[in-house]
C-alpha positions in Angstrom: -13.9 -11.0 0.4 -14.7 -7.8 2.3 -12.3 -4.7 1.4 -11.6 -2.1 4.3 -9.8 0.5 6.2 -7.2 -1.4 8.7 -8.1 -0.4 12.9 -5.5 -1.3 15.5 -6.6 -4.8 16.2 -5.5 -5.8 12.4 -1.7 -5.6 13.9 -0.5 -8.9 13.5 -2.4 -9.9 10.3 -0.3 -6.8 8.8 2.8 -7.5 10.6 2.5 -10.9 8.8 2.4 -9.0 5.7 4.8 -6.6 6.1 7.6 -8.9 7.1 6.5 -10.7 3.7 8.1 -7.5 1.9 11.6 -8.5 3.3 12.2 -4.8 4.1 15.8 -4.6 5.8 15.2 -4.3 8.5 12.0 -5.5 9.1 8.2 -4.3 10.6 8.5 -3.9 14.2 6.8 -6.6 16.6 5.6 -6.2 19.6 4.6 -2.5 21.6 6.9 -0.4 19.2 5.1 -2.5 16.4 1.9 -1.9 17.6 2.3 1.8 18.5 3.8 2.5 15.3 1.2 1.0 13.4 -1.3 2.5 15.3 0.3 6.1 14.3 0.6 5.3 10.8 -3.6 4.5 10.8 -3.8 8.1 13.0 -1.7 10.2 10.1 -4.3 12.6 8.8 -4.5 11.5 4.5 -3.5 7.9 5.5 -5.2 4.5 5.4 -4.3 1.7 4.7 -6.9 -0.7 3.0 -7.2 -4.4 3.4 -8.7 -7.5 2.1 -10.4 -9.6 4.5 -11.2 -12.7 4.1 -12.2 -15.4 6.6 -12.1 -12.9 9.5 -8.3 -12.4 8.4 -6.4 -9.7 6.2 -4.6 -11.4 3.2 -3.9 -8.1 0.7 -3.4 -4.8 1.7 -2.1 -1.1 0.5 -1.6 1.9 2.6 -3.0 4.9 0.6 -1.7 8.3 1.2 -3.8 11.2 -0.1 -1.8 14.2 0.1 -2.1 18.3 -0.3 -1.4 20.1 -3.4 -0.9 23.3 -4.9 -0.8 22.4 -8.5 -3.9 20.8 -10.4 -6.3 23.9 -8.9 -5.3 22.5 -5.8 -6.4 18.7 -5.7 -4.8 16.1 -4.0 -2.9 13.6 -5.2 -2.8 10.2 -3.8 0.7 7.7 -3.1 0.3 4.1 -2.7 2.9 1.8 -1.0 3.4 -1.3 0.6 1.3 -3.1 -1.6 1.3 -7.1 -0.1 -0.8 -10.3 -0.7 -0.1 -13.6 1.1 1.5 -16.1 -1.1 -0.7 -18.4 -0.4 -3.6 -16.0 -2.2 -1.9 -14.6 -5.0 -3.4 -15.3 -8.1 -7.2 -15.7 -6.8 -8.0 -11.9 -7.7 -7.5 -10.4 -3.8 -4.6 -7.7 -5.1 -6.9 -6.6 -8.2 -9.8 -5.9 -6.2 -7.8 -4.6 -3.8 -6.2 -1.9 -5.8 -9.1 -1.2 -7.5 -10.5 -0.5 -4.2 -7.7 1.6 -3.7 -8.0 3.4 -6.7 -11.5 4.1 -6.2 -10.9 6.3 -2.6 -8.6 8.4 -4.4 -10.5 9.3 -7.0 -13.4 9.8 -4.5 -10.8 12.0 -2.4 -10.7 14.2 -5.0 -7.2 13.3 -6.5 -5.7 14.2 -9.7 -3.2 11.4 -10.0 -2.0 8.0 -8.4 2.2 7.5 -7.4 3.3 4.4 -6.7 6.9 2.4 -6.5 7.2 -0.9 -7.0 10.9 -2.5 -7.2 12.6 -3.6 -10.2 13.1 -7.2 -9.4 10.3 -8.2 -8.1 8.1 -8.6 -11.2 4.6 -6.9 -9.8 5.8 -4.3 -12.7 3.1 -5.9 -15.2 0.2 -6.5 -12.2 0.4 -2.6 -12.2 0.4 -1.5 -16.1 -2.6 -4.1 -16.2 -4.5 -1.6 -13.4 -3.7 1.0 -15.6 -0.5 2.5 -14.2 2.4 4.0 -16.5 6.2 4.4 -16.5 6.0 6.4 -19.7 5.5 10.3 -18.1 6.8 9.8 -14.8 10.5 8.4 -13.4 10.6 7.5 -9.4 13.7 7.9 -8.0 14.6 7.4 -4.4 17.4 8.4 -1.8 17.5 6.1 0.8 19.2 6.1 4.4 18.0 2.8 5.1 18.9 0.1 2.1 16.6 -1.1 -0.4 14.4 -4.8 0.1 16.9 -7.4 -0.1 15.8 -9.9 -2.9 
């Protein structure tokens, strides 16, 4: 398993992915897909870091380090859309993956990691294993577009 930053030619091994999430509505296909991915890899802070394997991207997270004020200034770093192929869960490719993850914040200088993960989905415990807490911190969203369906 190889662990990297996505480039434009990854499209439809993350589009698989994505539509995996059952976000309503779903990625785009086609040239507003592939343009749209292609400016989410081209935002300044943003990468989004997969797990190859076999010449294919089975995991992947898009990491968003972002500006601060607070903290003397460091960054912090936001982590969403964190997907592995059902067919590869359970065979370690999300751990390393994260810990991958985790490891370019830290190296971007960031004082913290954010991440959501829903509530019915059960991926609460793969997180508190990496480390992550619910005990300081309460996400909250506001949405104009509805929530995953289950």
């Amino acid at each position: 398993m190889q662990r990297r930053s996505l480039v434009a030619t990854d499209f439809r091994d993350a589009l698989a992915l994505y539509q995996t999430l059952n976000t309503t509505p779903s990625a785009s296909d086609g040239p507003d897909g592939s343009r749209a991915f292609a400016e989410l890899l081209a935002h300044q802070g943003t990468q989004i870091i997969g797990a190859e394997v076999g010449g294919h991207i089975f995991s992947m997270a898009t990491l968003h380090i972002l500006p601060n004020m607070t903290y003397a200034g460091r960054p912090y770093a936001l982590v969403e859309n964190v997907v592995t192929a059902a067919a590869h869960q359970g065979r370690g490719l999300g751990t390393a993956l994260m810990q991958h993850v985790l490891q370019s914040a830290w190296n971007a200088g960031c004082y913290k990691v954010m991440l959501l993960t829903g509530q019915t989905y059960g991926a609460r415990g793969f997180y508190e294993k990496l480390g992550f807490s619910a005990d300081d911190k309460v996400g909250m969203t506001l949405r104009r577009a509805p929530a995953r369906t289950p």
